[in-house]
C-alpha positions, 0 to 999 in steps of 0.5 A: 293085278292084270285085268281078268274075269270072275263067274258070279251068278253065271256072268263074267265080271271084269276085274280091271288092272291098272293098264285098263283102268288108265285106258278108259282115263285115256279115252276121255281125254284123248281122242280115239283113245290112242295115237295109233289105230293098230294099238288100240286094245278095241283092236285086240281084245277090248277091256281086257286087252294091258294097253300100256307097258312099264318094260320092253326088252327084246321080245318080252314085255311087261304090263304096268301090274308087273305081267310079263308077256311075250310078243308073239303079235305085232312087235311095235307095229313092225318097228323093232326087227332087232327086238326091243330095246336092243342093246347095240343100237340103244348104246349108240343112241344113248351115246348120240343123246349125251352128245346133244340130241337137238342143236341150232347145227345139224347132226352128222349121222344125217349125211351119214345115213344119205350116204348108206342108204344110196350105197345101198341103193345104187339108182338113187342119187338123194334123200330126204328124212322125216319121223314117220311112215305116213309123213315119207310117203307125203313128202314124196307124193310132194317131190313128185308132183313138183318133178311132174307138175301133175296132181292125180295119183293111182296107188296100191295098197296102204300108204297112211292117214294123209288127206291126198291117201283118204281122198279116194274114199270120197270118190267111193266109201269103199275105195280103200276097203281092199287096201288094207283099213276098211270103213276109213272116214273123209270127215276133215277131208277137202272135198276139192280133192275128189278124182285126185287118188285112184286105187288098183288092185295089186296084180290086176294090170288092166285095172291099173291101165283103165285108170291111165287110160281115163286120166290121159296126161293128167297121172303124174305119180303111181305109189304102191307096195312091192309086196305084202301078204303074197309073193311079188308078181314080177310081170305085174310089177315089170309092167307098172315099170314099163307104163309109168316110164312110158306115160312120164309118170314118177313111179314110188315104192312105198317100203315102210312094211317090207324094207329090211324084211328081205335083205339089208335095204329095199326089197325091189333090189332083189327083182332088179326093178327100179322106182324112180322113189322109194320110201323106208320107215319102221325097221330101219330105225329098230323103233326110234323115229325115222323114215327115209325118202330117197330117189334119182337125183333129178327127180329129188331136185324138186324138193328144192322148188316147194317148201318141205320142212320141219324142226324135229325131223332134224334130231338126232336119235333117229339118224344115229340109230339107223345107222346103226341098225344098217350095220347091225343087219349087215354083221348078223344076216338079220333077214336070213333069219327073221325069214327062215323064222317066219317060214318055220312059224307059218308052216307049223301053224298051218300044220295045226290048222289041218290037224284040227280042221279049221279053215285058216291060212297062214299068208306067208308073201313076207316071212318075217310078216306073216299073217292068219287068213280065218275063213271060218264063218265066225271069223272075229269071234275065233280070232278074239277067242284066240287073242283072248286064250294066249293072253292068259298063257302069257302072249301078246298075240293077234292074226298078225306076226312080226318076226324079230331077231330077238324071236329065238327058237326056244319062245317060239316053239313055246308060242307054237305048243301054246297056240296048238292047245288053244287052236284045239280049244277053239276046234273043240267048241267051234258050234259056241264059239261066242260062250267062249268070249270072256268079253266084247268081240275085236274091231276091226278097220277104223270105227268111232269109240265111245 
């Protein structure tokens, strides 16, 4: 039975199913309750929220009471471009797994995989491999700060957990607020590293010239997104260029969220703006671990000169599926689609924001990443009631949409019949908006579970 609420005396009583029941087990014994702060149900609807799955398969998903549901939300963090369990990749893996997954030799995919990705990316000349996002853009802070001999860093946007990325809080709480996770802790931070990470808003050139202008010779590596919520700004993007090239620091496109989104490989390729590194990680495996760093050949050379190294990095699955998926994208025009997808979504959403008057933006700068700025006053509430209704209409739904290839046009026009009634819903009581709640409002950013 799927977690739901009753009217008894004029409250709502819970009636937990077994994915809340496992959860509230979870949090006793796993600290923070999760391995991943965006999946935490508090992120969602808490207490209510299925937290864990029996069954993925392209953009359905079923609960562990057997619930099915369509993933109209965050699709695996943004993981699975080609939809769950796909059938192409997971034959290859399954394949690559029957074969030996781990060896005391090395798997070939992995020099397969190097050579895709710099024929793709005809400006570099090496890559090196990790398992996830946060460890990529870590390994090639590294590299760079070998390459440069220089410790400071000016980055934009968010780029993980790692200590030399939430250092930057300790110069001020709020430093990483307007990089997308706010109220991020320094607890278990080395506070030697203070003045070490130095945010810049994206497009504010002179911000970004303050910071080279006060550290003098002492920035040797500048990491940012090419772009998220908002179209690229070129000359902005051009600039950094010019500077970073001029000052000799080692200038680092942190891909994970927008590679594969755009077109088959980085989206910089599409602005003729080179990085000297840049960083992949969540589409190019269709959700099996992998992240790639590639980079010119005689900055990637540093990696040699300081120790980079771990056992599982060298497993098999991870390779052979995103080899796979490469080829995948380049049969099917994935990005053409996804995005022509996501733009269809976007504009019949804000089509149902003006026809009910609400005062919600649908942020389009990645199609196939699209997002719902609520500026309406109660915000949080409007956005749990709206995660809140879908769910109960069969959606995993949040304020974020990552478009698949599996999102095909009969679920969606669906989803956008279902969110038009609950958006009316919404409109219809926005003077009591918290009587709609059938429990607590979602959290948003980091904070300290119970």
């Amino acid at each position: 039975m799927n977690a739901s609420t009753i009217q008894q005396n004029g409250k709502k009583d819970k009636v937990m199913g077994k994915s809340q029941k496992l959860y509230e087990k979870a949090k006793k014994i796993i600290p923070g309750g999760t391995q991943l702060l965006s999946k935490r149900p508090e992120m969602f609807l808490p207490g209510l929220w299925p937290s864990y799955y029996s069954k993925a398969k392209g953009c359905e998903v079923w609960d562990l009471d057997g619930n099915h549901y369509y993933d109209m939300g965050i699709m695996g963090i943004g993981t699975s471009v080609l939809g769950y369990a796909n059938p192409t990749i997971n034959k290859a893996v399954k394949k690559g797994i029957d074969n030996g997954n781990m060896c005391t030799l090395n798997a070939p995919e992995e020099v397969e995989l190097a050579e895709k990705l710099i024929e793709i990316h005809p400006w570099a000349g090496m890559a090196r491999f990790a398992k996830s996002g946060g460890e990529s853009n870590t390994i090639a802070i590294r590299i760079a700060r070998a390459f440069s001999g220089k410790d400071k860093i000016a980055f934009c946007g968010y780029h993980g957990w790692h200590d030399w990325y939430l250092s930057s809080n300790l110069n001020d709480a709020s430093n990483l607020d307007n990089q997308l996770l706010p109220g991020l802790s320094t607890k278990g931070v080395a506070k030697n590293l203070k003045n070490t990470s130095l945010p810049f808003e994206y497009g504010n050139i002179e911000q970004f010239k303050k910071i080279v202008e006060n550290t003098k010779d002492e920035l040797g590596i500048v990491i940012m997104e090419v772009q998220r919520y908002k179209p690229a700004d070129l000359d902005f993007l051009r600039e950094i260029r010019k500077i970073t090239s001029k000052i000799g620091a080692v200038l680092i496109f942190d891909e994970i969220s927008s590679a594969f989104r755009f077109n088959t490989g980085g989206q910089h390729l599409l602005y003729d703006i080179v990085p000297d590194i840049a960083v992949f990680g969540k589409a190019l495996g269709n959700g099996f671990p992998i992240g790639a760093v590639i980079g010119k050949k005689e900055i990637m050379q540093a990696a040699q000169e300081t120790f980079i190294s771990s056992s599982y990095w060298t497993e098999r699955s991870g390779y052979v599926a995103a080899v796979e998926t490469i080829k995948f994208f380049e049969k099917n025009n994935v990005a053409e689609y996804t995005m022509k997808m996501g733009n269809y979504i976007g504009k019949e959403l804000n089509e149902i924001f003006k026809k009910y008057d609400l005062d919600i933006e649908m942020l389009m700068g990645m199609p196939s990443a699209i997002s719902m700025l609520i500026k309406e006053k109660d915000s949080a509430i409007l956005k749990t009631v709206f995660i809140q209704e879908m769910l109960k209409r069969g959606y995993l739904a949040s304020t974020t949409i990552y478009v698949s290839y599996a999102h095909k046009k009969k679920v969606v026009d669906k989803y956008l019949n279902d969110a038009k009634e609950v958006f009316k819903y919404i409109s219809n009581n926005r003077n009591n908006l918290k009587d709609l709640l059938d429990d607590e409002v979602s959290h948003s950013g980091f904070q300290r579970l119970n």
